[in-house]
C-alpha positions in Angstrom: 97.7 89.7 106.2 96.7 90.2 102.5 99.5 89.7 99.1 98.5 90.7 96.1 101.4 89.2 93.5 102.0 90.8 90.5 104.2 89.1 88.0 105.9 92.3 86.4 108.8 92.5 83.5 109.4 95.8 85.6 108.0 98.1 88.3 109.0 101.0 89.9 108.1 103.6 93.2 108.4 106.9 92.5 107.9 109.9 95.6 107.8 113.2 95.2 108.7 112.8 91.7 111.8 110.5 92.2 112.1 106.9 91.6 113.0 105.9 94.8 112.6 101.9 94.5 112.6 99.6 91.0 113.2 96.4 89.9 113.5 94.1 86.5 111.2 90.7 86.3 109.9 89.5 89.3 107.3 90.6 91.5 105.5 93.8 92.4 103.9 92.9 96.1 101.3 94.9 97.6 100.9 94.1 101.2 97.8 94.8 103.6 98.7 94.1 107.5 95.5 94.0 109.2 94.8 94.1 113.0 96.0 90.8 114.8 98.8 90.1 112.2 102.1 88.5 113.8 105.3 86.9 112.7 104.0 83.7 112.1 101.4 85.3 109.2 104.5 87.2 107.7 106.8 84.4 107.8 104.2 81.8 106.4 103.5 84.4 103.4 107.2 84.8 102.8 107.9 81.4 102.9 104.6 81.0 100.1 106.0 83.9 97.9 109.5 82.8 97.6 108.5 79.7 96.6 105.4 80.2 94.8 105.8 78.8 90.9 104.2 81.5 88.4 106.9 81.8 86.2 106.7 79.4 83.2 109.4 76.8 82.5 110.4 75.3 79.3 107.1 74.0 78.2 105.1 77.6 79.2 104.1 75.8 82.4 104.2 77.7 85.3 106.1 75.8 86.9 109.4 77.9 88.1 109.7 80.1 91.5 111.2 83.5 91.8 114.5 81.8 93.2 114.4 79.7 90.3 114.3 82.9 87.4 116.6 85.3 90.3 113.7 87.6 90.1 113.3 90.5 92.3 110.5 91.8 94.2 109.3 95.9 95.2 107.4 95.3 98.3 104.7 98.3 98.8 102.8 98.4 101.9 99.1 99.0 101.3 96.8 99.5 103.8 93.8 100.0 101.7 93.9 95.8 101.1 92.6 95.8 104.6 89.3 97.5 103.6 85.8 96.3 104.6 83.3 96.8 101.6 80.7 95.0 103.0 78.3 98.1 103.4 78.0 100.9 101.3 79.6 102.8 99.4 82.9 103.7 100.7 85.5 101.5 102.2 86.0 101.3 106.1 89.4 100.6 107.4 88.7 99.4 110.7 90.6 95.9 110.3 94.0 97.9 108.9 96.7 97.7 111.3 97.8 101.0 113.1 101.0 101.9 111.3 103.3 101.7 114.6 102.0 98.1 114.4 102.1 97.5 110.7 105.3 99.3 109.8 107.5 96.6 111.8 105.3 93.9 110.5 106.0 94.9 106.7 109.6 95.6 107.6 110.1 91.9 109.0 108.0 90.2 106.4 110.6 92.0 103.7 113.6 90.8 105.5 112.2 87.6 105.8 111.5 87.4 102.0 115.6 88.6 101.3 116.3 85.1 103.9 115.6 83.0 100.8 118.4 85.0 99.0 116.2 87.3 97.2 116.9 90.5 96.2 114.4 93.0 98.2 113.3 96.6 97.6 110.5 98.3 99.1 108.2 101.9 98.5 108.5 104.4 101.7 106.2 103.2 104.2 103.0 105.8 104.3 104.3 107.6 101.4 102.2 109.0 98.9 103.6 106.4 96.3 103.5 106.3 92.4 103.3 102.7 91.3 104.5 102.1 87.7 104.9 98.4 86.4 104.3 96.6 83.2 102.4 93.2 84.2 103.6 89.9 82.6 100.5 88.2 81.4 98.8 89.4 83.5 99.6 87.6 86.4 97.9 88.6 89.6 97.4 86.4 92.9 96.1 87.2 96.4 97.5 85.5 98.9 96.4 85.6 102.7 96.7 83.9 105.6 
């Protein structure tokens, strides 16, 4: 299971058009679920994101969690994290999850997330999704487990 952490002022989702999903500061998430993914992967990478400390404190240290500035996070799934590009040219999804798999996996990683009393939104699980966000820094992590 792959994170990517984006420390945005705002994001948003957008289908067919419509925002469908957006938030203020926080977190844009992008998460890969990749074959053999469980529960104990999700809640571990919950548990790292709600806590994680990227946001700066009084002395521009980062220093403060997500909890700590009530941020928000948009959760998009995205399988392409899961990608071998170890040979050639073109990405091979082999190690993705089947969506039947990875759809309940995404949807219990978010609700674990909103257990540390943050506020959740998410993209339309295999969507055709327009991403907007203005990055704060930048700040971008990968996180797996």
């Amino acid at each position: 299971m792959k994170i990517l952490v984006q420390k945005v002022i705002s994001a948003s989702v957008s289908v067919n058009g419509q925002i469908v999903s957006q938030i203020k500061q926080g977190y844009l998430l992008f998460v890969g679920i990749e074959k053999g993914d469980d529960k104990a992967k999700a809640e571990y990478l919950a548990k790292k994101v709600a806590n994680f400390r990227i946001f700066t404190d009084e002395n521009d240290k980062m220093n403060l969690s997500i909890q700590d500035v009530k941020g928000e996070i948009l959760a998009v799934s995205q399988f392409t994290l899961a990608a071998d590009l170890s040979r050639g040219n073109r990405p091979g999804f082999d190690t993705a999850a089947l969506p039947n798999d990875a759809e309940p996996l995404y949807e219990y990683f978010t609700e674990q997330l909103r257990s540390y009393d943050i506020e959740v939104k998410t993209g339309i699980f295999q969507a055709d999704m327009k991403v907007s966000l203005i990055n704060d820094g930048p700040c971008t992590f990968l996180l797996q487990k």
